[in-house]
Each structure stands twice: as structure tokens, then as C-alpha cells.
C-alpha positions as CSV (number, residue, x, y, z in Angstrom):
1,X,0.0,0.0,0.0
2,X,1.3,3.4,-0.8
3,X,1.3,6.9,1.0
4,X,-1.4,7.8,-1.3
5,X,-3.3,4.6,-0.2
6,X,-2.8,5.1,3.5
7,X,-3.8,8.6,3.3
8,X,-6.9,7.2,1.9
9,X,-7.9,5.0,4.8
10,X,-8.1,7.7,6.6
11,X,-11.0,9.3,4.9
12,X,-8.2,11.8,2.3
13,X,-9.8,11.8,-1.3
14,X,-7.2,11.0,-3.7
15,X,-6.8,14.7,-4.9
16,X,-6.8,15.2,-1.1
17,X,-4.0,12.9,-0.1
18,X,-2.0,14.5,-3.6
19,X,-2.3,17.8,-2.8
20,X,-1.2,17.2,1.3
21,X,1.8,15.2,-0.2
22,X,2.7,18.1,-3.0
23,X,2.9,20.8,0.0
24,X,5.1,18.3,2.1
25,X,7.5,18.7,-0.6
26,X,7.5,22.4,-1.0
27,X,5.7,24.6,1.0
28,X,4.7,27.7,1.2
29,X,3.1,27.3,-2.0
30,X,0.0,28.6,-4.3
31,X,-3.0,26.6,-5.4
32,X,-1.9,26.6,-8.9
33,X,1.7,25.8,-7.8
34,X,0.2,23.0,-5.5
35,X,-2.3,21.9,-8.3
36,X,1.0,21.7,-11.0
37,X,3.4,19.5,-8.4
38,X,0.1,17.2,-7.0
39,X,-1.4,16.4,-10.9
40,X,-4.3,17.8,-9.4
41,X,-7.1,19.7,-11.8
42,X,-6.7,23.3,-11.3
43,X,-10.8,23.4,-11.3
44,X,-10.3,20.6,-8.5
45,X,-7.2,21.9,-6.4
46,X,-9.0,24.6,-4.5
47,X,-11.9,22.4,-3.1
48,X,-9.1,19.9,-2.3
49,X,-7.1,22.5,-0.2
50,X,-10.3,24.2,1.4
51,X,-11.7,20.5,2.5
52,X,-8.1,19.6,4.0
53,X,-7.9,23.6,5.6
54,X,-11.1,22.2,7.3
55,X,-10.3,19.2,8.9
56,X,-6.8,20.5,10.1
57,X,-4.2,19.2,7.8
58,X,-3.6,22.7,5.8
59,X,-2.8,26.3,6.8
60,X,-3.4,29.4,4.7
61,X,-2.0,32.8,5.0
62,X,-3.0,35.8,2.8
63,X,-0.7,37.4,0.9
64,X,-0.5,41.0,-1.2
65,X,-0.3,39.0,-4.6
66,X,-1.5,35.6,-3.7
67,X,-3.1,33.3,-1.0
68,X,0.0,31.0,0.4
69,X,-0.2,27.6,1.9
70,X,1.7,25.5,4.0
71,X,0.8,21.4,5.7
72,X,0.4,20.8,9.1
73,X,3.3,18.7,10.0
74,X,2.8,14.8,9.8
75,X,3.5,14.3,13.5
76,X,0.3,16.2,14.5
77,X,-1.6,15.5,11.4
78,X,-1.4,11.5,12.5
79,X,-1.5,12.1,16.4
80,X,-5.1,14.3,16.3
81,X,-6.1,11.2,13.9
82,X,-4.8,8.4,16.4
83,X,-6.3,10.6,19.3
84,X,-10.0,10.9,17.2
85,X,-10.0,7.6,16.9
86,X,-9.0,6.1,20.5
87,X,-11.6,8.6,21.4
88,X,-14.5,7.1,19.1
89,X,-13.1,3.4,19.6
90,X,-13.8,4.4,23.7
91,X,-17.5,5.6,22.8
92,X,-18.0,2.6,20.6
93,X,-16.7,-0.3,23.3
94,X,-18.9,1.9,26.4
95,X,-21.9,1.9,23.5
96,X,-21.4,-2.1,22.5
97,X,-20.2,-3.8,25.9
98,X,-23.4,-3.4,27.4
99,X,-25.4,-4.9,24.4
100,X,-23.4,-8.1,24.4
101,X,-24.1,-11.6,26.8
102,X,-21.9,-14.1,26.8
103,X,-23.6,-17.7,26.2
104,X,-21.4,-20.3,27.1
105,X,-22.4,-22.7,24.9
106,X,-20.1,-25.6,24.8
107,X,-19.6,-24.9,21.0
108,X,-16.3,-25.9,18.4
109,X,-16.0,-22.3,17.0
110,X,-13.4,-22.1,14.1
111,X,-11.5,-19.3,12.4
112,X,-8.4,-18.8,10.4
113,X,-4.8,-16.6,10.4
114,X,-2.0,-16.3,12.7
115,X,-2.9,-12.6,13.6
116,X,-6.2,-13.5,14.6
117,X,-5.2,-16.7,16.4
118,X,-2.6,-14.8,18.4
119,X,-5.0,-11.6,19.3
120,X,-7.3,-14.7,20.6
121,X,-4.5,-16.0,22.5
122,X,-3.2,-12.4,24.0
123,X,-6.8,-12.0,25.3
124,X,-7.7,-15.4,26.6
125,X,-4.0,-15.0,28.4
126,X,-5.2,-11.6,30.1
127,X,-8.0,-13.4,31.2
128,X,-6.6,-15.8,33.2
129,X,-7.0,-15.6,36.9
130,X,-5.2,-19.1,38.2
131,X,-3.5,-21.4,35.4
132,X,-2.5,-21.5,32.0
133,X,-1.3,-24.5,30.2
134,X,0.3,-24.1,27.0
135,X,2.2,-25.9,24.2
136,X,4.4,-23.3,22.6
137,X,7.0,-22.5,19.5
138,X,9.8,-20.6,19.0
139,X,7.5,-18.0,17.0
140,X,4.8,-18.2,19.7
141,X,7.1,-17.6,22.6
142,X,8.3,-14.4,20.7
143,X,4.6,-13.1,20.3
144,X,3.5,-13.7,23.7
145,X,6.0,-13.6,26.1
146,X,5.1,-10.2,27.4
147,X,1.7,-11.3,28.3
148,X,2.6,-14.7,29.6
149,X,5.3,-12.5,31.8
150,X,2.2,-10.1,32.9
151,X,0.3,-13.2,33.8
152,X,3.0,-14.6,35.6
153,X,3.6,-11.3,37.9
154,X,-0.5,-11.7,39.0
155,X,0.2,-14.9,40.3
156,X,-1.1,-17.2,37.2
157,X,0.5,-20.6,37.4
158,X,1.7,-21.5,33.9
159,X,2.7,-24.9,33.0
160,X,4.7,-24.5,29.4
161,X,5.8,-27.4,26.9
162,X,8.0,-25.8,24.2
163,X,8.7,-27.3,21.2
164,X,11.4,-25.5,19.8
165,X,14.9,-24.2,21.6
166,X,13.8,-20.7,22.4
167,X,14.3,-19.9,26.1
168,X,11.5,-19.7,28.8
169,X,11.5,-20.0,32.3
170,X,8.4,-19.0,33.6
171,X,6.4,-21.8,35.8
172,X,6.9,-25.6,34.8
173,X,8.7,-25.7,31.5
174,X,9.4,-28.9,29.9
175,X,10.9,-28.9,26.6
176,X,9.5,-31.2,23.9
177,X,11.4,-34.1,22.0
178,X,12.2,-33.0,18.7
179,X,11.9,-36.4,17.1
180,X,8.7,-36.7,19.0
181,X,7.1,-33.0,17.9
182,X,7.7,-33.9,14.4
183,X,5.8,-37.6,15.1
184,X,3.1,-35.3,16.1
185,X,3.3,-32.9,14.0
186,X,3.3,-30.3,16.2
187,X,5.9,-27.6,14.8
188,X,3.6,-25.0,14.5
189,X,1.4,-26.4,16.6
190,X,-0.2,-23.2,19.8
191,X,-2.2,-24.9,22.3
192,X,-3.3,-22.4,25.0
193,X,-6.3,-23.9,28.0
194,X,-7.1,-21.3,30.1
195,X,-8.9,-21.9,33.7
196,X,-9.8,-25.1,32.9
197,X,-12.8,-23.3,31.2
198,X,-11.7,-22.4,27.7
199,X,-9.0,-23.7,24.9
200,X,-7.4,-22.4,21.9
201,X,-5.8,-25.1,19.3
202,X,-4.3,-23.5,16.5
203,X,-1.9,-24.7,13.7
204,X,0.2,-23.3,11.4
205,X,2.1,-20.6,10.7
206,X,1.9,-18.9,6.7
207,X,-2.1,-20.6,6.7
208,X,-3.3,-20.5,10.2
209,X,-7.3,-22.4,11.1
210,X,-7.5,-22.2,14.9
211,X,-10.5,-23.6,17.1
212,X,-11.4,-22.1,20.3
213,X,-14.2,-23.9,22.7
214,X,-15.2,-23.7,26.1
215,X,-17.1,-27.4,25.9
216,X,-15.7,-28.9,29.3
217,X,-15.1,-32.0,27.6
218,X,-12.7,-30.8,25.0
219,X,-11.2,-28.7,27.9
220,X,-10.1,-30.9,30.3
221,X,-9.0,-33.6,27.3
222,X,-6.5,-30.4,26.0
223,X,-5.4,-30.0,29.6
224,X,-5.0,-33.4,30.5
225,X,-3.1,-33.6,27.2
226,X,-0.7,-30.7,28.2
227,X,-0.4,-32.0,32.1
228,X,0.4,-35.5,30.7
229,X,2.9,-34.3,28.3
230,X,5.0,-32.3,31.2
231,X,4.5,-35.1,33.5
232,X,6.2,-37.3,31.1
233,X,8.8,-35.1,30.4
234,X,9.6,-34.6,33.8
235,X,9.9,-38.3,34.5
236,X,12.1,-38.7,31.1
237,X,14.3,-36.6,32.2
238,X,15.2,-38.4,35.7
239,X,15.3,-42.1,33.2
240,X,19.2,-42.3,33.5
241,X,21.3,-44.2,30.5
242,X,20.5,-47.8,32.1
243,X,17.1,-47.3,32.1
244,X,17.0,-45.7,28.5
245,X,18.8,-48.5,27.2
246,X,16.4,-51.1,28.6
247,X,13.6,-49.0,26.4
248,X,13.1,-50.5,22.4
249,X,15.4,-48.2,20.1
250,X,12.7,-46.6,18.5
251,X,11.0,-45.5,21.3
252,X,14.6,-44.0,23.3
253,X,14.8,-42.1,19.7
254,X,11.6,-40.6,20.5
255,X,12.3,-39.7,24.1
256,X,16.0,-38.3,23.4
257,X,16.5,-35.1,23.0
258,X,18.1,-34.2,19.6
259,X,22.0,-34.1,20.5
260,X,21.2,-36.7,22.8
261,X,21.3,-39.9,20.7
């Protein structure tokens, strides 16, 4: 998307967005002169200044020979538009909270992307009042780690299997197999249960479909995945090499850590 574009979304015309983008380059600066840099009709450049004079963007000053005029620079252009709309994004939520009621119903509710799937996950993690269980990735630790952190501070117990080699020592951290993650295929694999009341699954990275539920049944059988899971890595890691090598070769490949075999 370019300047022009951006401009746009926030509710510049096209001659509007040209014309605040000509005066940026050379300012102060007659209609005409700003119609002739911008590509902007002269029949169409003064309507284009007056409307952007009116909502803030443009300054004018009157001279002997000709009326001059200069942009408002970008820094306050953007911060009265970023401050307009946490304003109108307040009126809207104090507006709309009150019409909405949660109904728990049990459903499987799916969506898809990684942006939306992590926004879910942020949210679902500020929620939490006494224990999170997660299965994580490199890319997912990165994402989150502030609000895991946050949740942590508030006294949230977090029990975390990673499956990659980022670092993260917040709560019970287990880290996964390798061999095993890829058996499961559970690379880019988030798992978040929240409260014991609500889960996120979601998988993939570059194509994300994610399924959140607060069913009770699919809840406690994604946390007693997660609590099995660092159980089991807890009691691996005690095995020593003579009981290891008692285990079939197969399934020590699966338990060793990469490096390990």
C-alpha cells in the first residue's frame, strides 16, 4: 500500500491525499503551484485545499499577490487522527459492551490466520485468573512472552511445553522431544487452555485455522493432554542411561532429546 493509499484510509480523497503530499515537498506554495506539483485539476485543487484547511491538515495565510499555503506537520496531522479515533473506539466499546451476553455454549467455533489466532491467545492469556497450560514454538514464545510474563507477575500458574529451543523460564517448562514434535506434527502447533474453562488449538504458521471452545469435555482432554505431556517429560528426564537403554530403540529415539542420541 502506498502513501497515497494510507492517506486514503483515513477518509483523504485522492486529490486530497496528492495535494497534502505536494505541500510536504514544497511549502509555502500557491493553489496553482500545488495543483502543477500534485497532478491535481486546477478546477479541483482549490476544493481539495479548502476540504483539508477544514479538517486540520492545511494552513493558509494571505498574501499582497497571492493566497499561500503550507501542511500541518505529519506528526500532529497523525497524532489528532490516532487521538479521534481512540476517542470514538472508547464511545464505541462503552456503546457495545453493554449490548453483548456471553452464552457459554459448549460450542467448536473455528476461524483462520495467525494474527487473529494470536490476538485470541493475547486475550484469553489476560484473562486468566489461576493457570495457564500451553504448548508453545519458537515464534509463539516471541509473540507472547510479554503477556505470559504479565500473567505470571498476577500470580497465574503457567505450565509450558516448548517445542522448539527458544528460552522460557516462567512456571513448569518442559521442553519437547524434537523427534517426538515432528511424530506429532506439532511444529507449529499453539495450544493455550485457560482456567480449565476455555481452549485455543491452533496450527500453522503462513495458513493458520484455529478452534477455540469452552465445551468442558474438549477442555479438560486439551489440559490433560498438556499436564500428561509435562509429566512425562519430567519423568524422562530423571530415566538415567540404564534405564534408557532397557527402552526399544525406536521408542529411546523418540524420548532423546536431539543431540542426545
Amino acid at each position: 500500500m502506498d502513501v497515497i493509499e494510507q492517506l486514503t484510509t483515513l477518509g483523504f480523497t485522492e486529490y486530497e491525499a496528492k495535494v497534502y503530499l505536494a505541500l510536504l515537498h514544497e511549502h509555502p506554495a500557491t493553489g496553482y503551484q500545488v495543483g502543477k506539483l500534485a497532478g491535481v485539476p486546477r478546477s479541483m485543487v482549490y476544493e481539495a485545499l479548502g476540504r483539508l484547511e477544514a479538517r486540520g491538515a492545511v494552513l493558509k495565510s494571505f498574501d499582497e499577490k497571492a493566497t499561500l499555503y503550507r501542511p500541518v506537520s505529519p506528526d500532529m496531522l497523525l497524532d489528532r487522527y490516532e487521538q479521534g479515533l481512540r476517542q470514538r473506539v472508547a464511545e464505541l466499546r462503552a456503546s457495545l459492551a453493554p449490548l453483548y451476553r456471553p452464552r457459554d455454549e459448549g460450542r467448536l467455533w473455528n476461524f483462520s490466520g495467525r494474527r487473529e489466532a494470536l490476538h485470541y491467545a493475547r486475550e484469553m492469556i489476560e484473562r486468566a485468573q489461576v493457570e495457564l497450560m500451553l504448548v508453545l514454538t519458537d515464534d509463539d514464545v516471541a509473540e507472547l512472552r510479554t503477556a505470559l510474563t504479565d500473567a505470571y507477575a498476577r500470580g497465574v500458574r503457567l505450565g509450558v511445553i516448548l517445542t522448539g529451543s527458544t528460552a522460557f523460564n516462567l512456571g513448569q517448562v518442559v521442553r519437547h522431544p524434537h523427534l517426538e514434535t515432528t511424530l506429532h506434527q506439532m511444529e507449529e502447533t499453539l495450544i493455550i487452555v485457560a482456567d480449565d474453562r476455555e481452549c485455543l488449538i491452533a496450527s500453522g504458521h503462513a495458513t493458520t485455522s484455529a478452534t477455540v471452545t469452552t465445551n468442558l469435555n474438549m477442555v479438560s482432554l486439551a489440559h490433560q493432554f498438556v499436564w500428561m505431556e509435562l509429566f512425562a517429560q519430567r519423568i524422562f528426564a530423571r530415566l538415567g542411561d540404564d534405564l534408557l537403554a532397557r527402552l526399544d530403540p525406536e521408542d529411546r529415539r523418540v524420548l532423546q532429546q536431539e543431540g542426545d542420541a
